[in-house]
Structure formats: structure tokens, C-alpha cells
MDAnalysis code that builds the backbone (N, CA, C; Angstrom):
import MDAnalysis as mda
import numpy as np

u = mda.Universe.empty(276, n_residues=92, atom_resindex=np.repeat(np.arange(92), 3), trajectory=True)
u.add_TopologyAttr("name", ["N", "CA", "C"] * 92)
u.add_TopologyAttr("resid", np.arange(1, 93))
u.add_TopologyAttr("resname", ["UNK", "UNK", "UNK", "UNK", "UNK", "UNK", "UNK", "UNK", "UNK", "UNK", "UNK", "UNK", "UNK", "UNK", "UNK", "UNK", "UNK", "UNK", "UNK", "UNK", "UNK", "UNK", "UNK", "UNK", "UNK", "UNK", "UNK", "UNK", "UNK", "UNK", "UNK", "UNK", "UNK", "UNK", "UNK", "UNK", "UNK", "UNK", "UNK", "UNK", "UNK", "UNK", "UNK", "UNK", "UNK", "UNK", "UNK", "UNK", "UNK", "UNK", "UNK", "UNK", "UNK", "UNK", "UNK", "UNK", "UNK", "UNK", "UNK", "UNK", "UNK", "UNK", "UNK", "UNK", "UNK", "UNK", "UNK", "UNK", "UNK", "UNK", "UNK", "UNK", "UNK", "UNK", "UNK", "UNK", "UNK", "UNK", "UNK", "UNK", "UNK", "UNK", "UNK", "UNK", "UNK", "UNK", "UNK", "UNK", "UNK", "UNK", "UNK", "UNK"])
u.atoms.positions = np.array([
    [82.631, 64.426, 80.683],
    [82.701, 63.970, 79.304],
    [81.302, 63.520, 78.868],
    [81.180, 64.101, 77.941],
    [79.542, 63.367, 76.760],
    [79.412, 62.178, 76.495],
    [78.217, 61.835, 76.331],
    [78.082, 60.528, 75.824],
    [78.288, 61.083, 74.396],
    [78.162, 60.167, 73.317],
    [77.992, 60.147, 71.813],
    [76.478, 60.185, 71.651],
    [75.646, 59.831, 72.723],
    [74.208, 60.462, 72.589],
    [74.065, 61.535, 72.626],
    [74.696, 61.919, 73.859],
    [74.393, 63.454, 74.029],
    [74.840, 64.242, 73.300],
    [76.163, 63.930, 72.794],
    [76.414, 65.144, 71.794],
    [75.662, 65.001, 70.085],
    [74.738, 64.247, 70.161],
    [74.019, 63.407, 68.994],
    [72.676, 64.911, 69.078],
    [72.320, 64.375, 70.029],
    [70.953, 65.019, 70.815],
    [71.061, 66.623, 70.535],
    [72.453, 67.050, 71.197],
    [72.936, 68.583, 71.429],
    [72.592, 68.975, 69.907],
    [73.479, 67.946, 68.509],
    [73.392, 68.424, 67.336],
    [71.733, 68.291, 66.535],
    [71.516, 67.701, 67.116],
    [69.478, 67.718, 66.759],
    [69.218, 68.881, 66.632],
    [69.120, 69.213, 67.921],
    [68.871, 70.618, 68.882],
    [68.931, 71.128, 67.987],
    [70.597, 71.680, 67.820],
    [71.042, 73.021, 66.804],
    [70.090, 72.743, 65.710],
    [70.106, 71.753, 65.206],
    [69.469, 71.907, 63.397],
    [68.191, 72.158, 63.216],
    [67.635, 71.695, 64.529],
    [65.702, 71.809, 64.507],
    [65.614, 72.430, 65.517],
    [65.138, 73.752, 65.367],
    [65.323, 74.808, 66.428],
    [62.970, 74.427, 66.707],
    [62.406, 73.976, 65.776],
    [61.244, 73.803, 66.452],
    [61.161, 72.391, 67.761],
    [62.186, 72.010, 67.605],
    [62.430, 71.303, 68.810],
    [62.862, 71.395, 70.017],
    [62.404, 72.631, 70.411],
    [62.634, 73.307, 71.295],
    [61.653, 73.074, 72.373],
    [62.032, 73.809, 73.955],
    [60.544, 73.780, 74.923],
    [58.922, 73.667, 74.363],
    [58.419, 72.634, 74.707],
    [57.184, 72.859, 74.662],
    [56.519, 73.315, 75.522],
    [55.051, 74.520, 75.170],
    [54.593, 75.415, 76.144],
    [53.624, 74.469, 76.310],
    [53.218, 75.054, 77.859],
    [52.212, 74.111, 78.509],
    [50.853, 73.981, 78.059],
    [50.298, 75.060, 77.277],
    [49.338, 74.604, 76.129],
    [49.383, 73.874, 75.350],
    [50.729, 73.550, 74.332],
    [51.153, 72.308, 73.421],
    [50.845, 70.872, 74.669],
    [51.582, 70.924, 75.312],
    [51.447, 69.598, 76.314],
    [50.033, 69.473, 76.301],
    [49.104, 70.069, 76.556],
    [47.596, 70.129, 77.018],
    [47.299, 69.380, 75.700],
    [47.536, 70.049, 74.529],
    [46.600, 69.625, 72.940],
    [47.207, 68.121, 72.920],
    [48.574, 68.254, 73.150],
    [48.783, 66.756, 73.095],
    [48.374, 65.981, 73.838],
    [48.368, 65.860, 75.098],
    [47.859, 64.848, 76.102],
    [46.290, 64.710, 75.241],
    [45.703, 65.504, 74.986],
    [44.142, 65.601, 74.762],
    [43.987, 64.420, 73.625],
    [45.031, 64.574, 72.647],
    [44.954, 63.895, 71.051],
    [45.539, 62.478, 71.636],
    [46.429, 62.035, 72.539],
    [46.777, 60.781, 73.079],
    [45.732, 60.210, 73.662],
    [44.871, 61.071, 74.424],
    [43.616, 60.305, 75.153],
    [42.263, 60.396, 73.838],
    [42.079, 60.846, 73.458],
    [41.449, 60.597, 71.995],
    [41.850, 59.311, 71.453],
    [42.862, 59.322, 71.016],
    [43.192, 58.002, 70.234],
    [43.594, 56.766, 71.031],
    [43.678, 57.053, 72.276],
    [43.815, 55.430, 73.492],
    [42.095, 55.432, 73.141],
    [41.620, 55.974, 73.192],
    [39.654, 55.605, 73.663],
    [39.055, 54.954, 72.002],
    [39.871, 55.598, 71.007],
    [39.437, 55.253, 69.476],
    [40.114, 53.764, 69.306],
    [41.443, 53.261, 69.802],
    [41.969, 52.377, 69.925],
    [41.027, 51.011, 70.861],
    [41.050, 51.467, 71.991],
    [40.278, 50.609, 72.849],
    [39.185, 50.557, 72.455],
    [38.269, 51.218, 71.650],
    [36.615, 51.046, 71.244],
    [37.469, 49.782, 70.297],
    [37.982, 50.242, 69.433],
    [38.197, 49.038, 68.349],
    [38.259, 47.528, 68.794],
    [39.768, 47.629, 69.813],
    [39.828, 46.425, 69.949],
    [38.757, 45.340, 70.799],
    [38.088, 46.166, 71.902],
    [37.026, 45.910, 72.589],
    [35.400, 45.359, 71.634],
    [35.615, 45.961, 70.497],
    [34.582, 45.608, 69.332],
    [35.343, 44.263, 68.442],
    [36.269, 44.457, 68.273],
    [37.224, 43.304, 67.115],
    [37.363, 42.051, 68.846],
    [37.832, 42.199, 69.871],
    [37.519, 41.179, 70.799],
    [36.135, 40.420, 70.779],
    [35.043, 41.165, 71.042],
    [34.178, 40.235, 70.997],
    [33.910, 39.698, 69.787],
    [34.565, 40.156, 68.330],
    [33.998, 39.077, 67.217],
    [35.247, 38.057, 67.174],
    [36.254, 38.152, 67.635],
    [37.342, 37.238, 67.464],
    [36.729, 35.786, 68.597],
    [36.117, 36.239, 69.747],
    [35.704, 35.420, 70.662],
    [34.683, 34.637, 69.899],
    [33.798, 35.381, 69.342],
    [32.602, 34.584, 68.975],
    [33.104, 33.709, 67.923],
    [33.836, 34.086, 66.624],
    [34.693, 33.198, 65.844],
    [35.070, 31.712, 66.620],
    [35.701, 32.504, 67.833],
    [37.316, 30.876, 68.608],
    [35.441, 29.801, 68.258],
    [34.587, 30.845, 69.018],
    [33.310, 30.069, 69.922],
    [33.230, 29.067, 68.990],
    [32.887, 29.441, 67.709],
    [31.880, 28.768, 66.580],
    [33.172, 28.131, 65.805],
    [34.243, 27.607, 66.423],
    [35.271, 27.035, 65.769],
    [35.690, 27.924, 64.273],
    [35.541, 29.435, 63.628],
    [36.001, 29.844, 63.012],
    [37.109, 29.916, 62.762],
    [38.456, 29.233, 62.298],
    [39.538, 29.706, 62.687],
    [40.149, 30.528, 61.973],
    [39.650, 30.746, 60.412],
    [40.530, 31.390, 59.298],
    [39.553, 32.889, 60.007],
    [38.620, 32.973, 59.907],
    [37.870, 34.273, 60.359],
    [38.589, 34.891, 61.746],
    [39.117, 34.027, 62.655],
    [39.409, 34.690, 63.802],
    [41.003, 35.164, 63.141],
    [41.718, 34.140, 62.355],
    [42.927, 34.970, 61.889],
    [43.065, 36.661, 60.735],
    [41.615, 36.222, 60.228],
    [41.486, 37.933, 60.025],
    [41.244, 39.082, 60.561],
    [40.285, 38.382, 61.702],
    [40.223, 39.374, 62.581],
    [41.337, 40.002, 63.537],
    [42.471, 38.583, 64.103],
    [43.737, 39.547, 64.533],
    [44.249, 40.331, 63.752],
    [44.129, 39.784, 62.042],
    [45.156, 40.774, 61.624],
    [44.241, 42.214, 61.108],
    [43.248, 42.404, 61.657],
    [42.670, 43.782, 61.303],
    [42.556, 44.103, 62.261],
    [42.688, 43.325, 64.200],
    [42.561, 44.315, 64.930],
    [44.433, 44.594, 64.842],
    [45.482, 44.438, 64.126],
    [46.525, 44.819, 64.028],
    [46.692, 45.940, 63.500],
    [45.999, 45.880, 62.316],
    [46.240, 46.954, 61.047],
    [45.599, 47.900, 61.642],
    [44.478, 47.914, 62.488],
    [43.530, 49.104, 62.875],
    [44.529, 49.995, 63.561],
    [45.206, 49.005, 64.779],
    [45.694, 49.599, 65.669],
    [46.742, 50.836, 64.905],
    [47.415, 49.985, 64.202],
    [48.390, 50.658, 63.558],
    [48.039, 52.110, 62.778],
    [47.082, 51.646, 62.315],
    [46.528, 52.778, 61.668],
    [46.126, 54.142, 61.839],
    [45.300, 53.636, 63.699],
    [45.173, 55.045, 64.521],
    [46.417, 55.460, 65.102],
    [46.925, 54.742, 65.337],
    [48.360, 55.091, 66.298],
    [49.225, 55.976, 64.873],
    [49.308, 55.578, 63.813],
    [50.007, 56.865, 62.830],
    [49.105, 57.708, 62.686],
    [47.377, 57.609, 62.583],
    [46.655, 59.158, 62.924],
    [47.151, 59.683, 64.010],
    [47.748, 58.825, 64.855],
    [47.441, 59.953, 66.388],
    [48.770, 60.773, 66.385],
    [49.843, 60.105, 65.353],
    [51.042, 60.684, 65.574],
    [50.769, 62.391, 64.539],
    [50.499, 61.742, 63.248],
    [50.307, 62.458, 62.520],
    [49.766, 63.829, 62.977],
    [48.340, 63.929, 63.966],
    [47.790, 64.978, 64.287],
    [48.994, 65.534, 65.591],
    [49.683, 64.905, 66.159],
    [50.262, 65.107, 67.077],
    [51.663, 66.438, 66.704],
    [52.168, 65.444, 65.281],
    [53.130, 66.633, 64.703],
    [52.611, 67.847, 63.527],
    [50.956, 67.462, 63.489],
    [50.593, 68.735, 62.894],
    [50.468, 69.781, 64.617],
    [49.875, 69.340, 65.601],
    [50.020, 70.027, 66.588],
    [50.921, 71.204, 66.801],
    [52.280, 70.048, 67.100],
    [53.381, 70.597, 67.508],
    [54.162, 71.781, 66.137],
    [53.621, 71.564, 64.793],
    [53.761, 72.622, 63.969],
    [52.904, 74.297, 63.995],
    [52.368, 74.060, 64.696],
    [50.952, 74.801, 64.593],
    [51.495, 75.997, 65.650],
])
């Protein structure tokens, strides 16, 4: 007997037939565009870390709260580029 996932999943399937096997070249472009955007991610926060530090340093506190919330928004921001290029990929 099915779960109600699985037969959820099965009806995906049918309706989006580009959701099908991915060939091992697709896997390749993707892994490539995930490690792209972990390294665009980590430059950021590794750059937004040391000014949030220097802020705590110099008792900044409203400056260090902008800075979390832009190393937030950044993050966010590449992570929907990375998706974005990811499902132009998988269209392609």
C-alpha cells in the first residue's frame, strides 16, 4: 500500500514529464552552479563578518544590526540566484 506521498509524487511525475531522470551532464552543471554560489555566499559572509566584528569592537550596535540584516538579505539573495540559474539549467 502507498503512502499519500507517494501517490502525491507518482501524480507530479505524470503532469511534469521535465521532471524526469537527470543526465549526468545536468548533475555536473548543477553541482558546478551550487559550488559557485557556496564560494559567492561564503566570500560575502566572510567580508560582512569582519565588519560586523569591527562594529561589536567599536561598540557600534545599530551598525552591527544592519550589518546582520544585510549579511541576511545577501544570503538570501544569492541562494534565489543560485536557484534561479539552477532551474534555467535544468530547462535548457
Amino acid at each position: 500500500m502507498k503512502s499519500a506521498y507517494e501517490l502525491a509524487m507518482e501524480r507530479l511525475a505524470k503532469s511534469d514529464p521535465s521532471s524526469g531522470p537527470v543526465s549526468a551532464a545536468k548533475k555536473q552543471q548543477l553541482a558546478e552552479i551550487d559550488r559557485v554560489y557556496r564560494g559567492k555566499i561564503a566570500e560575502r559572509e566572510i567580508f560582512l563578518k569582519q565588519q560586523l566584528n569591527s562594529a561589536l569592537a567599536t561598540r557600534q550596535y545599530e551598525e552591527a544590526d544592519k550589518i546582520r540584516k544585510q549579511m541576511s538579505s545577501e544570503k538570501a539573495r544569492l541562494e534565489e540566484e543560485r536557484d534561479s540559474d539552477k532551474e534555467r539549467a535544468r530547462r535548457a
